[in-house]
KOLSE-968556 format. One line per field, with one value per residue (C-alpha): residue number from 1; residue in three letters; x, y, z. Coordinates in steps of 0.25 Angstrom, whole numbers, plus 5000, padded with zeros to 4 digits. Last residue first. Example, Ala and Ser with C-alpha at 12.3 -4.5 7.8 and 13.67 -1.06 7.14 Angstrom:
KOLSE-968556
k 2,1 .
r SER,ALA .
c1 5055,5049 .
c2 4996,4982 .
c3 5029,5031 .
***
This chain:
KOLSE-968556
k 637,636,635,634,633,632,631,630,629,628,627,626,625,624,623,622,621,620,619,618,617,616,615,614,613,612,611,610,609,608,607,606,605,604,603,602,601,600,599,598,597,596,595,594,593,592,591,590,589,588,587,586,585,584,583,582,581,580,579,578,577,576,575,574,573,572,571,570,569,568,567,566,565,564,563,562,561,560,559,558,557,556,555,554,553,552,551,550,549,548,547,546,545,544,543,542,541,540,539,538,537,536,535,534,533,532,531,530,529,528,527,526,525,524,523,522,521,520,519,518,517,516,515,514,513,512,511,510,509,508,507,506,505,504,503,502,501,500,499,498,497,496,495,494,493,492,491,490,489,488,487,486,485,484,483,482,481,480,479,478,477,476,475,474,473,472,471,470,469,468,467,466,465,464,463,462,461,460,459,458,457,456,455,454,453,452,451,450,449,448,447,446,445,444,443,442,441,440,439,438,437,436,435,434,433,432,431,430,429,428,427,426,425,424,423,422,421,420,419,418,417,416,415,414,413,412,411,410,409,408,407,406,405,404,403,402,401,400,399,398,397,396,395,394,393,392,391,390,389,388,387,386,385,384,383,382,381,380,379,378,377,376,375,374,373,372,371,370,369,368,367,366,365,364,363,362,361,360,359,358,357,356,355,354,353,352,351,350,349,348,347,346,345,344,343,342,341,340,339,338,337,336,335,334,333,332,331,330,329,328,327,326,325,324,323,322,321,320,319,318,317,316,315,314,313,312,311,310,309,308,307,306,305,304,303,302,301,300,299,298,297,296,295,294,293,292,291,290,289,288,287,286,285,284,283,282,281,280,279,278,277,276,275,274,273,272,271,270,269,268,267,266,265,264,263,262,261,260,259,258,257,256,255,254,253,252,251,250,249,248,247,246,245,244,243,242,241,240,239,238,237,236,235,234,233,232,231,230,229,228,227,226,225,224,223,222,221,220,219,218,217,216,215,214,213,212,211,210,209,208,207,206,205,204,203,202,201,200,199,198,197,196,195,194,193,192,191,190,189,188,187,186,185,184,183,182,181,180,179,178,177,176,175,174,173,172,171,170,169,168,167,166,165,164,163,162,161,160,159,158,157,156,155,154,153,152,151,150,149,148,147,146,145,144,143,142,141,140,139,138,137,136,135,134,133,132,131,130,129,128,127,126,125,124,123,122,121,120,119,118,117,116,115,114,113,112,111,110,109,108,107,106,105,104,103,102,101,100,99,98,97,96,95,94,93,92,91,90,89,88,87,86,85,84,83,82,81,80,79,78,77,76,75,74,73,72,71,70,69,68,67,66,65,64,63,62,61,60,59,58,57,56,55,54,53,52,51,50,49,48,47,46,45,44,43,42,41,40,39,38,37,36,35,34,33,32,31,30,29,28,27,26,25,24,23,22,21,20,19,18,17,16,15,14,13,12,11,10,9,8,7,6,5,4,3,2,1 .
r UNK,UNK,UNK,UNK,UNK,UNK,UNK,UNK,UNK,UNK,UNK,UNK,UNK,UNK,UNK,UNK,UNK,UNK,UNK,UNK,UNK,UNK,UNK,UNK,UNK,UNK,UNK,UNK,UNK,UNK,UNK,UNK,UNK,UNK,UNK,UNK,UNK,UNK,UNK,UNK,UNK,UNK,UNK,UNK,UNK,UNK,UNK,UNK,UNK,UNK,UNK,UNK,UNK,UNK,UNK,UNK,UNK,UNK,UNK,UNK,UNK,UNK,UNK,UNK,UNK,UNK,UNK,UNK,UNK,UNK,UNK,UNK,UNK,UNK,UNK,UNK,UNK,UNK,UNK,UNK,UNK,UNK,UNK,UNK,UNK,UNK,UNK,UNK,UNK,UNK,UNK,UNK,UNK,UNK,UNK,UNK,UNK,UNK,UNK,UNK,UNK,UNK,UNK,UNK,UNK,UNK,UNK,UNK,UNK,UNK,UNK,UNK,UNK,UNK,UNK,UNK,UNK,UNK,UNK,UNK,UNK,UNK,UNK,UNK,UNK,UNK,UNK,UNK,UNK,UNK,UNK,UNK,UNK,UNK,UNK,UNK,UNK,UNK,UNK,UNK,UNK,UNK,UNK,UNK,UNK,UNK,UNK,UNK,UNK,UNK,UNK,UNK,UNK,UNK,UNK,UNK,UNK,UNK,UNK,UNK,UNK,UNK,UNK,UNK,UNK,UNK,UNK,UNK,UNK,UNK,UNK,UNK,UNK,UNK,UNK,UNK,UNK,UNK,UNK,UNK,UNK,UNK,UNK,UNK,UNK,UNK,UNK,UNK,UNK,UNK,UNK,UNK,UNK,UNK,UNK,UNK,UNK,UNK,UNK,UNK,UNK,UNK,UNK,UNK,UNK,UNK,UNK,UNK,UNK,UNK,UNK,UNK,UNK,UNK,UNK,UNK,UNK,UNK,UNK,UNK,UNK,UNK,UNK,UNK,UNK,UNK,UNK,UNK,UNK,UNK,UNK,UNK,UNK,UNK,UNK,UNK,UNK,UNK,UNK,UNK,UNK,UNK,UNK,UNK,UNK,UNK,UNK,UNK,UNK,UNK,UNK,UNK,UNK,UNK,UNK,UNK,UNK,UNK,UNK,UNK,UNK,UNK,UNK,UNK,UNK,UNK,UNK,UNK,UNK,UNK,UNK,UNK,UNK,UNK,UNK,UNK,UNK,UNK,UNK,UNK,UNK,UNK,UNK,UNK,UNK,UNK,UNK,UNK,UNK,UNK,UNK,UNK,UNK,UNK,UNK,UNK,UNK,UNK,UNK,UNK,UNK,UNK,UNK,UNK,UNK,UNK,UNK,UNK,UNK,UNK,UNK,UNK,UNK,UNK,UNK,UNK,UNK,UNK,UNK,UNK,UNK,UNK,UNK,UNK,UNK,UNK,UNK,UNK,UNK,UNK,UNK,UNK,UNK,UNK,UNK,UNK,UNK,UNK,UNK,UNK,UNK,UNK,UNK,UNK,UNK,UNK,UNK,UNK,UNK,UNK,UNK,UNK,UNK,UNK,UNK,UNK,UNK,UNK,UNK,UNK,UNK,UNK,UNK,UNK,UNK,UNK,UNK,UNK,UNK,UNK,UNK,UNK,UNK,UNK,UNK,UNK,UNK,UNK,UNK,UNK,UNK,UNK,UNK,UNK,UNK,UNK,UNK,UNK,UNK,UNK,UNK,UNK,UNK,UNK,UNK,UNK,UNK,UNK,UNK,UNK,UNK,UNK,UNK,UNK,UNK,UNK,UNK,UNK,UNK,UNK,UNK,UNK,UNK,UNK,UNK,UNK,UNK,UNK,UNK,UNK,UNK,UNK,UNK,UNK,UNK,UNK,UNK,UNK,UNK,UNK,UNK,UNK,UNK,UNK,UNK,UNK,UNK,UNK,UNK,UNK,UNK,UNK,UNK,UNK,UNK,UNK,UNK,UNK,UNK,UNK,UNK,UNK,UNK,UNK,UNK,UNK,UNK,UNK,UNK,UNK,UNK,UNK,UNK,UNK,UNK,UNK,UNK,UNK,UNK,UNK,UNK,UNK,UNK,UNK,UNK,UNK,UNK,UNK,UNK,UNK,UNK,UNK,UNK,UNK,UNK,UNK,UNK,UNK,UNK,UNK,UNK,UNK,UNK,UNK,UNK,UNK,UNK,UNK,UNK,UNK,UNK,UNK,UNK,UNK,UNK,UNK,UNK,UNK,UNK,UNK,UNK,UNK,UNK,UNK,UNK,UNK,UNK,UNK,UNK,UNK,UNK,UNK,UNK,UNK,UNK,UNK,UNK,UNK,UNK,UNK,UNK,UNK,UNK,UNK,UNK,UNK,UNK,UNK,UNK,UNK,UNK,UNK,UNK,UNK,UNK,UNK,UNK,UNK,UNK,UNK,UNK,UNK,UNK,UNK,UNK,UNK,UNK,UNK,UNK,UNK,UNK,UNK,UNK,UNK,UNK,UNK,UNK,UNK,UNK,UNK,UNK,UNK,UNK,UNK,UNK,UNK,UNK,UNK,UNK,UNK,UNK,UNK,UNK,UNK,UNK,UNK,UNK,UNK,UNK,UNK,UNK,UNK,UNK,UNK,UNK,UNK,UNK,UNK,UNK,UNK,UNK,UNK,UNK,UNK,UNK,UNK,UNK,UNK,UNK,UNK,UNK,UNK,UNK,UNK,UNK,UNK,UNK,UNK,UNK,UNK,UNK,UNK,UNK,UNK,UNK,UNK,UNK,UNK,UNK,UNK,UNK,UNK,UNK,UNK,UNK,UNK,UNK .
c1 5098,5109,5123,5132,5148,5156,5167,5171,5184,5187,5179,5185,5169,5159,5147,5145,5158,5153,5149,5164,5169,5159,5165,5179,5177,5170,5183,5181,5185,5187,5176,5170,5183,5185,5172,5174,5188,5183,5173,5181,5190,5177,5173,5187,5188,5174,5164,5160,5147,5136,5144,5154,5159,5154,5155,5143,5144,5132,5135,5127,5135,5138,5125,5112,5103,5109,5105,5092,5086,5082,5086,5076,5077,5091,5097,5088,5094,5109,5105,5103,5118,5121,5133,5140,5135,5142,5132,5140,5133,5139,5135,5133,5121,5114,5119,5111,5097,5098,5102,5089,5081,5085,5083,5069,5066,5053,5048,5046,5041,5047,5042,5056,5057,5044,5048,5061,5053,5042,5056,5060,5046,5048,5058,5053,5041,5048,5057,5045,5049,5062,5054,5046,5058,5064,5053,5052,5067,5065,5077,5082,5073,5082,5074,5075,5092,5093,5086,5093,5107,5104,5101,5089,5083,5097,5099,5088,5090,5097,5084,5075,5080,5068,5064,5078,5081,5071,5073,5087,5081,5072,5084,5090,5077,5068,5059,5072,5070,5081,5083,5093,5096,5107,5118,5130,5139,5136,5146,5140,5148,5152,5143,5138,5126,5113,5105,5105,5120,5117,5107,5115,5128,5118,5112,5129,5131,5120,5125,5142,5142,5152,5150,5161,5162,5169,5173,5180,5187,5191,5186,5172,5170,5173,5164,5153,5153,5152,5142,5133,5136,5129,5117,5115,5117,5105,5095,5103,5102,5112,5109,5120,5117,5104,5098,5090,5103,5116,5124,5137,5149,5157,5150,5135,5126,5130,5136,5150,5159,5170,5176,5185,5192,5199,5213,5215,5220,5210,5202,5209,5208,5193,5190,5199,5192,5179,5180,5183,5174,5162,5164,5175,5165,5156,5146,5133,5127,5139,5144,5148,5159,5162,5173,5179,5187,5193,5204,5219,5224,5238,5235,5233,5218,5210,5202,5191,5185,5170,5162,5151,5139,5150,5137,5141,5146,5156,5167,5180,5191,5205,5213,5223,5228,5245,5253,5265,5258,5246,5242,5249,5239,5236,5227,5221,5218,5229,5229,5241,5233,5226,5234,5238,5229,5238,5234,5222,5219,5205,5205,5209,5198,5189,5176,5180,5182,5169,5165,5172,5165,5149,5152,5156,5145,5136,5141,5140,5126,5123,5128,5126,5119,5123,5113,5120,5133,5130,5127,5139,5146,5137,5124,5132,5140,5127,5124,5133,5143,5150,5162,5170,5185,5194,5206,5210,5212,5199,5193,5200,5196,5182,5183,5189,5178,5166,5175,5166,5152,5144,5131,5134,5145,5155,5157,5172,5177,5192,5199,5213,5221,5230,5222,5223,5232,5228,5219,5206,5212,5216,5222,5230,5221,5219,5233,5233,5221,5226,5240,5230,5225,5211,5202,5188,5177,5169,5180,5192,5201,5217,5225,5214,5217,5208,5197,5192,5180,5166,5157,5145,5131,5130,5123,5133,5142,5131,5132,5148,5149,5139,5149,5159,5154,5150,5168,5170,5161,5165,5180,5178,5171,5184,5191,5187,5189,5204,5205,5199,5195,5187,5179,5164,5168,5181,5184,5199,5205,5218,5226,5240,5247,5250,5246,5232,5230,5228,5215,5211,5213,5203,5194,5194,5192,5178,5176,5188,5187,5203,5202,5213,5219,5226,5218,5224,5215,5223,5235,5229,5218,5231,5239,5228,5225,5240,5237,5225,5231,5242,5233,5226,5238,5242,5228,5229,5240,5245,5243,5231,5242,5231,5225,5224,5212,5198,5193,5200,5218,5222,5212,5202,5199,5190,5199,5190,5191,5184,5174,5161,5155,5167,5165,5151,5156,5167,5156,5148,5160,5160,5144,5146,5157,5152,5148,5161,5170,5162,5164,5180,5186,5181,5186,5197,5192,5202,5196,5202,5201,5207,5192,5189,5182,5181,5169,5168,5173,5183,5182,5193,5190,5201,5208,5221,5234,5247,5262,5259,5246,5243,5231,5219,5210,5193,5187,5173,5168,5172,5180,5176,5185,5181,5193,5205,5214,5226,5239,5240,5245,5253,5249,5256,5248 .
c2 4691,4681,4689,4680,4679,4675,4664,4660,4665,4665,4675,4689,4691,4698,4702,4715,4720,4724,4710,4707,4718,4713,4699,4703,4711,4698,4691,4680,4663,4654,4645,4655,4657,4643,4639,4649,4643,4629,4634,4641,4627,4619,4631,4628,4614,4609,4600,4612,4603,4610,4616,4629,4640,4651,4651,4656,4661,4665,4670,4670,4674,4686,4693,4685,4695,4692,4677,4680,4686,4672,4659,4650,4658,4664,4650,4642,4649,4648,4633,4630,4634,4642,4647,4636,4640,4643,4646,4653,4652,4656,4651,4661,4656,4667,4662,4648,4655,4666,4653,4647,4660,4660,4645,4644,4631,4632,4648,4656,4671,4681,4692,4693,4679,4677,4691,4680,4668,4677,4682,4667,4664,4675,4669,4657,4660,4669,4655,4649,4652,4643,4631,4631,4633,4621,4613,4616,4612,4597,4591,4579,4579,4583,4596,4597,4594,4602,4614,4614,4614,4625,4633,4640,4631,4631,4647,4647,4634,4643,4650,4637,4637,4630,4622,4617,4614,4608,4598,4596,4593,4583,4573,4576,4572,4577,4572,4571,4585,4595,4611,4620,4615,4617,4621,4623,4625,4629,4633,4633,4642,4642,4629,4624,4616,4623,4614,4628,4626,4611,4613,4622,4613,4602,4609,4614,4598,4596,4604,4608,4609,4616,4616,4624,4621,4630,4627,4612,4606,4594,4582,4585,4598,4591,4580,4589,4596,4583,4578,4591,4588,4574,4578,4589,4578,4569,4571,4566,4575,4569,4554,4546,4535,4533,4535,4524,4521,4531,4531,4530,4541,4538,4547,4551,4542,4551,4564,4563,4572,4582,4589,4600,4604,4620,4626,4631,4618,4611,4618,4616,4600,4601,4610,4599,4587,4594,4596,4582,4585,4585,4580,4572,4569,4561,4567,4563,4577,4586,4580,4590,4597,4602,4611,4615,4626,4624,4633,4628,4622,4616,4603,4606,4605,4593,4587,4577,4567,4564,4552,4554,4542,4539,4537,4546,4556,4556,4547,4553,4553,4560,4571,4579,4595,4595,4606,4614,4628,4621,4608,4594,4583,4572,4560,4553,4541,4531,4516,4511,4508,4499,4488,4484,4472,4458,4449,4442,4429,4425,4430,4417,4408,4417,4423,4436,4439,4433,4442,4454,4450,4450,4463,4468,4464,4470,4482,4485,4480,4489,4503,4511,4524,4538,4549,4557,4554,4561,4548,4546,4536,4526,4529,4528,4516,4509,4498,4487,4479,4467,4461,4451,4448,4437,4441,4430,4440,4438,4441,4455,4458,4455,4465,4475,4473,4475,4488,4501,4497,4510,4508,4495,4501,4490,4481,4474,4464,4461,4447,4441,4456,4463,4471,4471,4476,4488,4492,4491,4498,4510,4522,4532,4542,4541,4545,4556,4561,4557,4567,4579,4578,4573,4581,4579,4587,4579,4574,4588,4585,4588,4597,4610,4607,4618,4614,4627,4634,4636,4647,4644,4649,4658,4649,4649,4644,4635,4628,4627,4620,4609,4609,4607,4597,4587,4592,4584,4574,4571,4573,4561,4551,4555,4554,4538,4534,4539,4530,4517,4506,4513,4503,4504,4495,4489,4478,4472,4461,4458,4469,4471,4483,4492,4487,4485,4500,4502,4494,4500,4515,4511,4504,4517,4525,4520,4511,4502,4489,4485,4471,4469,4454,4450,4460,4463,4473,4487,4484,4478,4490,4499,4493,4492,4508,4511,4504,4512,4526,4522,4520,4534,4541,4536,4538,4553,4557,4569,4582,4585,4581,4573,4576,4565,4555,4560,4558,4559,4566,4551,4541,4539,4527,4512,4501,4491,4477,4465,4457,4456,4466,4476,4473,4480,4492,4495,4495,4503,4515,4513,4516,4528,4536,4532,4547,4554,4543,4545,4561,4558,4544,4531,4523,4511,4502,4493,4479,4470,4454,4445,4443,4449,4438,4445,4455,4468,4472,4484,4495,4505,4518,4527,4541,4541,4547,4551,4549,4536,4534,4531,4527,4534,4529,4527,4514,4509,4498,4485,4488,4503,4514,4530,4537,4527,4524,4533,4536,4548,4549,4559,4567,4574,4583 .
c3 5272,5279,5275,5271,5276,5266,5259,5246,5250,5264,5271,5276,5282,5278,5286,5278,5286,5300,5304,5300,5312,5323,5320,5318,5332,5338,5335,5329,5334,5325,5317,5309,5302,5302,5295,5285,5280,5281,5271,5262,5262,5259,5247,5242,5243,5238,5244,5252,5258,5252,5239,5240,5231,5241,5255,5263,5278,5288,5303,5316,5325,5317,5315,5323,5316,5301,5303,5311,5296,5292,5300,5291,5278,5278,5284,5275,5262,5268,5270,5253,5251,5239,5246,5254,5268,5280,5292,5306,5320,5333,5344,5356,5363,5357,5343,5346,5347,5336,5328,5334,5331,5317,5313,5319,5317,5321,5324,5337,5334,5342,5332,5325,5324,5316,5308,5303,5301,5291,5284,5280,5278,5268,5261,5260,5254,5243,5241,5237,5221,5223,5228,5215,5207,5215,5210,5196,5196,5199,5198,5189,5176,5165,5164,5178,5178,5166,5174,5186,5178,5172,5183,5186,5198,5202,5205,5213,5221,5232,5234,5236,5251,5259,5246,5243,5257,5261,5249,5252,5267,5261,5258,5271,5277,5286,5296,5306,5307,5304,5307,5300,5286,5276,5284,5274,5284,5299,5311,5324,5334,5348,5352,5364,5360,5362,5353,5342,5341,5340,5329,5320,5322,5318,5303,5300,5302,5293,5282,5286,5302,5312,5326,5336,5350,5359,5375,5370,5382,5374,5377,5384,5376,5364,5369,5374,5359,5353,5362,5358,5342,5344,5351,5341,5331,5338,5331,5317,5306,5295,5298,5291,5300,5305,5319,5329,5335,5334,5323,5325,5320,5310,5299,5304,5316,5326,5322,5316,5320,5318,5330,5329,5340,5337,5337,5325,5320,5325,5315,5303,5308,5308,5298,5288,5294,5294,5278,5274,5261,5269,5283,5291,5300,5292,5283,5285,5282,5286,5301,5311,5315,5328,5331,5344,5354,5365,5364,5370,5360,5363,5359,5345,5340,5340,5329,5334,5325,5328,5331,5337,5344,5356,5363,5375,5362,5355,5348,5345,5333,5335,5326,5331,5329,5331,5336,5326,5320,5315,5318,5312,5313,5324,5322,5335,5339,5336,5336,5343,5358,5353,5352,5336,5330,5331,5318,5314,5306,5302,5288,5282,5282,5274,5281,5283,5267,5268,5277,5268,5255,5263,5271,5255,5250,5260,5261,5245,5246,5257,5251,5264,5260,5258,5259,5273,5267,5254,5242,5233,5241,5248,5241,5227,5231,5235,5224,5224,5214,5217,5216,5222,5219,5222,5211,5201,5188,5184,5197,5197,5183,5189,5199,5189,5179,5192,5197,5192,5195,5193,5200,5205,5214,5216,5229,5223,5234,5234,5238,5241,5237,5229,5222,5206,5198,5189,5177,5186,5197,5189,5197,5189,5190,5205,5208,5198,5207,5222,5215,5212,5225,5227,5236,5243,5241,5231,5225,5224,5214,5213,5204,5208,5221,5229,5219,5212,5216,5210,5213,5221,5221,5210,5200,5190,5203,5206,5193,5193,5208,5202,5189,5198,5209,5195,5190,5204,5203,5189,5195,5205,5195,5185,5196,5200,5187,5186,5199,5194,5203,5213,5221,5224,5236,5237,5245,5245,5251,5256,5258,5261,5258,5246,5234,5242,5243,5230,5229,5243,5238,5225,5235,5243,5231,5232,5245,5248,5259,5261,5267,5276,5282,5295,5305,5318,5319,5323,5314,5303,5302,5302,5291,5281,5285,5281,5267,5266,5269,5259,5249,5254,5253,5238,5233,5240,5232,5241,5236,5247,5258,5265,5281,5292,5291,5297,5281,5271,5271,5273,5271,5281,5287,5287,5296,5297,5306,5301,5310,5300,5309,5305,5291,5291,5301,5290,5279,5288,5288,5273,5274,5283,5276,5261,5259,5265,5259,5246,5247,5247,5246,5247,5260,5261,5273,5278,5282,5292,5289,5299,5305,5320,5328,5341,5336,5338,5325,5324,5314,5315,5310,5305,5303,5295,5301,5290,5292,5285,5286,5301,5310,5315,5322,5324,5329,5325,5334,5340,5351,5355,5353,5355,5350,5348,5359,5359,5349,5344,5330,5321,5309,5298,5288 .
***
């Protein structure tokens, strides 16, 4: 996909803090932040941030971004980005040899930070595969120091880790199949490998394969720091080989790689000891005579805003970053359609967990761009406090249920309105998100529908916990667990002492209880009755005010259960504006090509406009509708 730049004034700038941009790669944009220090004093040292890949990027999102926060205060300019076809970045051939692509994203992103800054002198600071795209990068431009945290040194390695997480997401996908809950299906590049959701091409892996740091020459550059996992140190040897051999090298290994990396963006952690020897490496690195000097940074005015991508039919659809809000406290990305689009029409989506905006699997980079190509504004954000936007005093980051997220999504509608003439806004959630496009519609924002994936709860208190809320939703919705408490692999894992199956069975037999408080909350309504949280009424509430309300659940999915009980027999009384979908062959978050591109595919159908005849016609048919494979309307009994 070809991209062009339009030049402006970034989005939002403020001397001293986080600056997004775009800049080139080849005939391809990247997407970027510019850290900037406030202070006068800038050092000569520039630090290029190389990020891991996949669901690591996605979990490490926050903390990478504090690391460049943390070396901004000892006056060094960062350049973190996206590599070509991650993140914001401009979209990938999926043959392509990523390795290669990414090298050269590097190299290009060395070139950048020296023109904007000035700066004499670049650290590359690689996380994961990062540090292995950083070592490479070095043969090809001008580095002169490296720090590598967690590094991967060996790239046959680092598959056989990807493909036991891949054959781990099989068997899983295989044990629900036998259950009856999903059926397997097969990788859309069955050459290549899908990680956790995200896809190496067949070229990437041969790539990989013949990667071997250890066995290779070593970097080109005056100094490298090594911040190992102590859990499963991996480059301890190959630092010392590289002192033998004259190289100035510190190494150290660090608890925190697996709270970083491995732990769902809402869990993760900021590995502090891993931070704080690399803050101390880089201020003396700071400190030595020669990293004084300072070239010419480029004017302002050359750094480009937007990024535009080819539409259909000739046009173009763009890309810029924006700030929200009267406190600027949401960040989002804005995809705009061809200029000649007359409709006003507009996406929201919002954040899934602690997801940043680029969402599960890149999933809201692919709607949103698809979606601009039918004529619609898609914004993805970040609530306050999640991905790149602040957080807001008093509050934590990473906070999945903040009080304010109905406060955010109503600045967001206002600023769409505002900027573009926007007459239709649509939200569209995956988890929590699909929890806050609920509570916005039932807030009274101005909505045309709410579209709702994998909800798993429907009201929040800040007395509960996202920990607990698994738990809720285990004793609430002990149905789906059926099938588990009598599996197999259940039953080695109690024997073996890992779950507790006694109790789930215990949960399971309640289920009579619940069903009939279920009916006991449907007579109430029918009697006038008012009840807390009533999840009925309210979406009887919202659809009256001509908002129209579709849930999409993965079968198997805890939420459908809670829909049935806490919603009841309103479902099938409120007909087509209220309307229930269930892909097959899917997890929580749709990790997996197929069921995503199902997904996608149900989205936009419910997305553009129907006729009411269509509508009056597929209430007609069993409530079926032609549904992309995997894909159908459920009837709520």
């Amino acid at each position: 996909m070809n991209a062009k730049v339009i030049q402006g004034s970034p989005a939002g700038e403020r001397p001293g803090l986080r600056q997004p941009l775009y800049f080139p790669s080849g005939k391809d944009q990247l997407f970027g932040w510019l850290h900037q220090p406030t202070s006068a004093d800038v050092s000569g040292w520039g630090i290029v941030i190389c990020k891991p890949f996949g669901y690591e990027a996605l979990c490490a999102h926050r903390s990478v971004r504090t690391f460049a926060d943390a070396a901004v205060t000892l006056n060094m300019p960062v350049l973190r980005f996206d590599y070509l076809g991650t993140g914001d970045s401009a979209d990938i051939d999926p043959t392509a040899d990523q390795v290669e692509l990414w090298i050269r994203d590097i190299v290009n992103a060395v070139l950048e930070l020296r023109r904007l800054t000035g700066v004499s002198r670049v650290c590359l600071l690689g996380f994961r595969l990062g540090a292995l795209l950083a070592l490479l990068a070095t043969r090809e431009c001008q580095v002169d120091a490296l720090a590598l945290v967690a590094p991967v040194l060996s790239g046959k390695r680092y598959l056989r880790e990807a493909r036991t997480l891949q054959l781990a997401a099989e068997a899983a996908e295989a044990e629900n199949s036998c259950s009856g809950l999903v059926r397997p299906v097969p990788s859309a590049d069955p050459r290549g490998m899908e990680v956790s959701g995200y896809p190496l091409s067949e070229a990437t892996l041969a790539s990989l394969s013949r990667i071997d740091m250890v066995a290779g020459s070593p970097p080109r550059v005056s100094q490298t720091l090594v911040v190992d996992r102590s859990d499963l140190p991996v480059a301890r040897a190959w630092a010392n080989a590289l002192t033998q051999g004259g190289a100035r090298v510190e190494y150290h290994a660090h608890p925190g790689f697996v709270e970083m990396m491995l732990a769902a963006p809402q869990f993760a952690k900021l590995p502090e000891e891993m931070l704080r020897a690399t803050c101390t490496w880089l201020r003396r690195l700071r400190d030595e005579p020669s990293s004084r000097a300072l070239g010419t940074p480029a004017s302002r005015d050359t750094r480009a805003t937007e990024l535009v991508l080819e539409g259909e039919g000739g046009g173009f659809i763009a890309e810029h970053a924006v700030l929200i809000g009267s406190d600027e406290a949401v960040f989002g990305i804005v995809t705009t359609p061809r200029r000649d689009e007359c409709r006003r029409r507009a996406v929201i989506l919002l954040n899934t967990g602690a997801d940043y905006h680029m969402g599960a699997s890149r999933m809201y980079v692919s709607l949103a761009r698809r979606w601009a190509r039918c004529g619609y504004y898609v914004l993805r954000m970040d609530m306050a406090g999640l991905g790149d936007s602040p957080t807001r005093p008093g509050r934590r980051d990473n906070e999945v249920f903040p009080p304010e997220a109905v406060d955010d999504i109503r600045a967001a509608i206002d600023f769409m309105l505002t900027r573009y003439g926007i007459r239709e806004t649509n939200l569209v959630g995956l988890c929590s998100g699909a929890y806050h496009a609920l509570r916005a519609a039932a807030a009274g924002l101005p909505l045309k529908r709410a579209l709702m994936v994998n909800a798993a709860n429907y009201y929040w208190s800040e007395s509960m916990t996202l920990e607990g809320l698994q738990l809720v939703e285990v004793v609430r919705n002990p149905g789906v667990y059926r099938d588990r408490i009598f599996s197999g692999r259940a039953w080695k894992r109690f024997l073996t002492g890992q779950v507790n199956v006694w109790r789930i069975v215990k949960i399971y037999l309640n289920r009579p209880l619940l069903e009939l408080q279920s009916k006991l909350r449907d007579a109430a309504r029918s009697i006038g009755i008012r009840l807390r949280h009533d999840l009925g009424r309210e979406l009887e509430t919202v659809i009256r005010r001509g908002i129209r309300v579709v849930f999409v659940f993965a079968r198997g999915e805890p939420g459908l259960d809670l829909l049935k009980i806490e919603a009841g027999s309103m479902i099938r009384r409120l007909g087509e504006q209220c309307r229930v979908r269930i892909i097959d062959s899917a997890d929580h978050t749709f990790s997996r090509s197929g069921p995503r591109k199902v997904l996608e595919d149900v989205l936009s159908e419910e997305l553009f406009a129907r006729q009411e005849a269509r509508l009056a016609a597929d209430a007609e048919s069993d409530h079926r509708f032609p549904d992309p494979a995997g894909a159908r309307v459920a009837k709520i009994k």
